[in-house]
C-alpha positions as CSV (number, residue, x, y, z in Angstrom):
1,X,-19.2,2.7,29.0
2,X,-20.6,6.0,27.6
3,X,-20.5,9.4,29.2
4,X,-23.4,11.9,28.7
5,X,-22.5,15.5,28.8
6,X,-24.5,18.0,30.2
7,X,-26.9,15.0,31.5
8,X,-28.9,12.3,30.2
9,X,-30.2,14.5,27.1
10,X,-26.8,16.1,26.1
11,X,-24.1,14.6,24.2
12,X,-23.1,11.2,24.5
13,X,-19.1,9.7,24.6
14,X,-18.2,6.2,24.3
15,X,-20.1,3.1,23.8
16,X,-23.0,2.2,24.7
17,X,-24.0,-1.2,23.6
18,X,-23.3,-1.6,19.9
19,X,-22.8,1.9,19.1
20,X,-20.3,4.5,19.7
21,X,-20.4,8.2,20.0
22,X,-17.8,10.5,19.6
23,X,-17.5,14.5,19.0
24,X,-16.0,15.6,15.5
25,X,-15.2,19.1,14.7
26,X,-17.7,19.8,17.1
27,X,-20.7,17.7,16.0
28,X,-22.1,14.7,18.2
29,X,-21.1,11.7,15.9
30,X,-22.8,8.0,16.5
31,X,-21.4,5.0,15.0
32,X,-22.6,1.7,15.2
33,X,-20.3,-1.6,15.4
34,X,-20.6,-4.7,15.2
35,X,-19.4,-8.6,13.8
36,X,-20.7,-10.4,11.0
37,X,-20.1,-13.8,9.5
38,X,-21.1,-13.4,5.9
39,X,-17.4,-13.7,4.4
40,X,-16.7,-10.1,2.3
41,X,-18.2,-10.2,-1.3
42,X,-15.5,-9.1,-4.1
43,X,-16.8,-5.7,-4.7
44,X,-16.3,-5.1,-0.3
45,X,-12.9,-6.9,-0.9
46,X,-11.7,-3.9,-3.9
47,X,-12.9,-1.4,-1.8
48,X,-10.7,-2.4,1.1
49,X,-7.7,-2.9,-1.0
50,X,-8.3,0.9,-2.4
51,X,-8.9,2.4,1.0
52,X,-5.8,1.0,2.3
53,X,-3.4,1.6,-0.6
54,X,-4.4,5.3,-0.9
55,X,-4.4,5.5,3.3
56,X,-1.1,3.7,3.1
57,X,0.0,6.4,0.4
58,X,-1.2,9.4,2.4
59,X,0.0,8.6,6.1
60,X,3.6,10.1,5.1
61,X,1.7,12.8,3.6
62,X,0.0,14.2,6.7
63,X,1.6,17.5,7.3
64,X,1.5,18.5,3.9
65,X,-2.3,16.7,3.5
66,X,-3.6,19.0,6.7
67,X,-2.2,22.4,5.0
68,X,-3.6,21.3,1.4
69,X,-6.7,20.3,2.2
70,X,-7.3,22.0,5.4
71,X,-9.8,24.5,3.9
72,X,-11.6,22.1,2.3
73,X,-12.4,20.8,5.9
74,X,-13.6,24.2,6.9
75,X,-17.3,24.1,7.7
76,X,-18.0,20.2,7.5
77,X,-17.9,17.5,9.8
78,X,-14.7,15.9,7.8
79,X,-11.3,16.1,8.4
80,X,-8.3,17.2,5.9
81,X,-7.3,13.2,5.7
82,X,-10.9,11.7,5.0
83,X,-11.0,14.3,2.8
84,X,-8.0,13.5,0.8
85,X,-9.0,10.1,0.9
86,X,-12.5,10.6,-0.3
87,X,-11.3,12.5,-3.7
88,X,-7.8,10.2,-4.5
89,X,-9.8,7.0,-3.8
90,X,-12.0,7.6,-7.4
91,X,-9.4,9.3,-8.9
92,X,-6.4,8.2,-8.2
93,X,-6.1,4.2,-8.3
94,X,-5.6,2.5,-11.7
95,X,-5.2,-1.2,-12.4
96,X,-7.7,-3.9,-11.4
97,X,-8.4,-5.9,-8.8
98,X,-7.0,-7.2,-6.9
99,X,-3.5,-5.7,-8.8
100,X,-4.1,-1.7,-7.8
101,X,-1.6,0.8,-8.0
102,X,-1.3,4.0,-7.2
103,X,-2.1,6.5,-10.5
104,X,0.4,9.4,-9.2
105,X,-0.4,11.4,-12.2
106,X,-3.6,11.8,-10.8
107,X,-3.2,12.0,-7.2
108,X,-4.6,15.4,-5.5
109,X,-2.7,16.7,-2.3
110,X,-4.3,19.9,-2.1
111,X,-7.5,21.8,-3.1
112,X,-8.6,24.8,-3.4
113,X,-9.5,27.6,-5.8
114,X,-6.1,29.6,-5.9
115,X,-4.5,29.9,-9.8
116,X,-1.6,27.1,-10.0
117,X,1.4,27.6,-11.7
118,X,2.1,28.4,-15.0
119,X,4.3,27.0,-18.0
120,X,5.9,24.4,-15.0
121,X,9.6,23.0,-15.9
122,X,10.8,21.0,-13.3
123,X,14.4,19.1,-13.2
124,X,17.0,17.4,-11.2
125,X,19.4,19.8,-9.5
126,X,22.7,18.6,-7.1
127,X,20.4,19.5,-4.6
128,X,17.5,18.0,-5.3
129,X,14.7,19.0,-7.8
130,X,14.5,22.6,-9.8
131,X,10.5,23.7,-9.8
132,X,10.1,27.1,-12.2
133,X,7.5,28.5,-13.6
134,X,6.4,31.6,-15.7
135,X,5.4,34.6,-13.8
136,X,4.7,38.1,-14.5
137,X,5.7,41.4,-12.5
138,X,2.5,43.1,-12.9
139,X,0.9,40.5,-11.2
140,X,-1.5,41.9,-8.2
141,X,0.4,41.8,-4.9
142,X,-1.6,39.4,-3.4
143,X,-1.2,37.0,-5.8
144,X,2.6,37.5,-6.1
145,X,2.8,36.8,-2.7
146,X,1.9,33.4,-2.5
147,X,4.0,31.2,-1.8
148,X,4.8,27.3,-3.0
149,X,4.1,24.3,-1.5
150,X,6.4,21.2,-3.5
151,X,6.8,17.8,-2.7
152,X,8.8,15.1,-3.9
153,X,7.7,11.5,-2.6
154,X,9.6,8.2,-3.2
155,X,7.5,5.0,-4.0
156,X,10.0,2.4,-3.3
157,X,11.5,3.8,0.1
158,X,7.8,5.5,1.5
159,X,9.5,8.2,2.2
160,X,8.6,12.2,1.4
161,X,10.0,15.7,1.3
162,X,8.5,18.7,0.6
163,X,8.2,22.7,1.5
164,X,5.3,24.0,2.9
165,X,5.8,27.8,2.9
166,X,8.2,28.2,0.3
167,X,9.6,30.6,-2.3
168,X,6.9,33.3,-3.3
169,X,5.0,32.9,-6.6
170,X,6.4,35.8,-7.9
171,X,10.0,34.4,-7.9
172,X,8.9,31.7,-10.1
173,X,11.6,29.3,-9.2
174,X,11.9,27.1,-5.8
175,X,14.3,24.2,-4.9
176,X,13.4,21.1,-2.8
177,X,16.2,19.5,-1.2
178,X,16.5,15.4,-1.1
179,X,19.3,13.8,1.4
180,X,22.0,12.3,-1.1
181,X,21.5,8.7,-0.9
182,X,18.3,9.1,-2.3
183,X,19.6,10.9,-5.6
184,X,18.8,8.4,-8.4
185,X,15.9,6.9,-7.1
186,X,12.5,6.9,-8.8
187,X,10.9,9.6,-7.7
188,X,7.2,11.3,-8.0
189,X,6.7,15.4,-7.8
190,X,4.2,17.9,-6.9
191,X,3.5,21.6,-6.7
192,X,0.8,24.3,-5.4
193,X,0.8,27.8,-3.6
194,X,-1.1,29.1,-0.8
195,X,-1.7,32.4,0.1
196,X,0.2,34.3,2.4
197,X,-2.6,35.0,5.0
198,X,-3.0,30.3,4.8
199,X,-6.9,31.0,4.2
200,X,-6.2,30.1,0.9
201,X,-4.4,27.3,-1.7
202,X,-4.6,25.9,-5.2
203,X,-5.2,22.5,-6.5
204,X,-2.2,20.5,-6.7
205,X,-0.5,20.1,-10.2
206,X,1.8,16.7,-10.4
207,X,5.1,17.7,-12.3
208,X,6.3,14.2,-13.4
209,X,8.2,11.1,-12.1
210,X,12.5,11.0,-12.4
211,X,14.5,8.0,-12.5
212,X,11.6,5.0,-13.6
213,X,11.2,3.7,-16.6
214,X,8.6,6.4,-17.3
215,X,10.7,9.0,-16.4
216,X,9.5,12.8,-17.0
217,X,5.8,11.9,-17.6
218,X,4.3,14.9,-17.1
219,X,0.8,14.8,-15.9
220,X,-1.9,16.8,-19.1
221,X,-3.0,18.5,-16.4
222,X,0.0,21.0,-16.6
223,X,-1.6,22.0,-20.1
């Protein structure tokens, strides 16, 4: 059943027949539904397998996906998530079908037109991982007070950590803790800032893999 708002000429919520409306970020949406018994060619087949590896990849990521791509959302009808999805779905799959994996050197978890870090080292600590990178004390205020964002996310266990309002960019060093029994593992790591007001974040820089047999690949986009 669908409920009209404001009467039968305002905006519609539910389903009627085969379509269903819905409100996002304040815009009347209408989708339509429906069964068909054509079986799924294989180009509809790989795009399934992608949208539900990079959805499957991103789930764990949804704190960190909302901050780092929640600007990007600002002033269209999509949310942080889809939007996420929409830019690591062409970029960041490699393989082919139907053997896709994820390409983490490529995967973006946040956008946005901030400078990223400089001359990044990053290495295994008893803690967890080391992030530094190059700074410079005459750097404007405003820019020395962003802060980082890192995360560290585990393939083989699906599981993530990461900082969301870390150290400030003019310290040029920050530290992600990882729970012991996780030390060793293969593990894939990422870095940006965003300002200190949060109207404002960089693009994403991925700062290698630890503990795989391509350990301390660091992504060109560094350079």
């Amino acid at each position: 059943m669908g409920i009209a708002s404001n009467g039968p000429h305002g905006n519609h919520r539910g389903r009627i027949g085969n379509v269903v409306y819905y409100v996002l970020n304040g815009k009347n949406v209408a989708r339509e539904i429906g069964k068909t018994t054509k079986p799924p060619t294989q180009a509809q087949l790989k795009v399934r397998s992608e949208i539900k590896l990079v959805s499957q990849f991103l789930k764990p990521l949804g704190e960190f996906i909302n901050v780092g791509f929640g600007i990007e959302q600002l002033g269209t009808d999509k949310n942080a998530f889809n939007l996420a999805m929409a830019y690591n779905r062409p970029h960041a799959i490699k393989g082919s079908y139907p053997n896709l994996k994820i390409a983490y050197e490529k995967v973006q978890i946040s956008k946005g037109p901030l400078k990223t870090a400089e001359n990044l080292r990053v290495e295994e600590s008893p803690a967890g991982l080391q992030f530094n990178w190059d700074t410079n004390p005459q750097m404007a205020w405003q820019e020395s007070t962003d802060q980082a964002m890192v995360l560290v996310y585990f393939p083989d266990q699906k599981k993530v950590f990461y900082t969301l309002f870390g150290n400030s960019r003019l310290s040029g060093t920050m530290e992600q803790e990882i729970p012991a029994s996780l030390k060793g593992k293969h593990m894939e790591s990422y870095i940006s800032f965003i300002s200190a007001d949060r109207k404002q974040v960089s693009d994403s820089i991925y700062t290698g893999r630890f503990n795989s047999p391509e350990a301390n690949e660091i992504s060109n986009s560094n350079s």
